[in-house]
C-alpha positions in Angstrom: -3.7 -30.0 24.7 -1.5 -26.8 25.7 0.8 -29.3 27.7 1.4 -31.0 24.8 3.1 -27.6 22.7 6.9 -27.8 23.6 8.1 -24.8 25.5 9.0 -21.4 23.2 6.6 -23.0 20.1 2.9 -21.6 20.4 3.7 -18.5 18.1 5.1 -21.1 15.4 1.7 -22.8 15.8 -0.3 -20.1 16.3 1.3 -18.9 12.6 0.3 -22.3 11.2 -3.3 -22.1 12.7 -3.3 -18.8 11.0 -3.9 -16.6 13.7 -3.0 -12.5 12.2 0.5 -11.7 13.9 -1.5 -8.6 15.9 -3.4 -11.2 17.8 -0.3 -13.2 18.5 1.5 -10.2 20.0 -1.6 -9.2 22.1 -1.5 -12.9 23.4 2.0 -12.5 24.4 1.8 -9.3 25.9 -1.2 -10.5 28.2 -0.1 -13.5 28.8 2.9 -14.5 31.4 2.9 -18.4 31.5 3.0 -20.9 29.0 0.2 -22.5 29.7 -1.6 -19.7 30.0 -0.4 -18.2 27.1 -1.3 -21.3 24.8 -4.7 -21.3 26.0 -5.4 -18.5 25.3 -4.1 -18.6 21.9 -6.0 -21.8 21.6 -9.0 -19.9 22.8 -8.3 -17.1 20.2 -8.7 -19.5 17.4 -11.4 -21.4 18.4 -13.5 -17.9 18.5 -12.0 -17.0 15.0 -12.5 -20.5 13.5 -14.8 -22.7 15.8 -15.7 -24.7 12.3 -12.0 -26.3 11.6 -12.1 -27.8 14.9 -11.3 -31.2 14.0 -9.2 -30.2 11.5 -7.2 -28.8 14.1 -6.8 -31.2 16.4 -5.1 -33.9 13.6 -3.0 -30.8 12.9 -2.2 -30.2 16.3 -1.3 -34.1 17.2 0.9 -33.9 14.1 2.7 -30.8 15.2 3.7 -31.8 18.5 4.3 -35.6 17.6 
């Protein structure tokens, strides 16, 4: 899934999975790689929300197609 976020967009989707903008900036100060860094924001919201899950994921395929 996090190879499928274009480069530079996690935060946008990150905003539109609703994650609070102190989490996002704690992501992207731990986090030097992409890939890394969208796991972990992936990981973030799955804690926060592991419910929506499938929700998600058509949001996610829609957001990237």
């Amino acid at each position: 899934m996090a190879s499928m976020i274009k480069v530079g967009e996690w935060k946008k989707l990150a905003r539109s999975l609703r994650l609070p903008e102190a989490v996002i900036a704690g992501i992207d100060k731990d986090s030097d790689e992409q890939a890394e860094t969208i796991l972990s924001m992936l990981f973030r919201w799955k804690q926060r929300n592991a419910s929506d899950a499938a929700y998600t994921r058509c949001c996610m395929m829609h957001y990237v197609i």
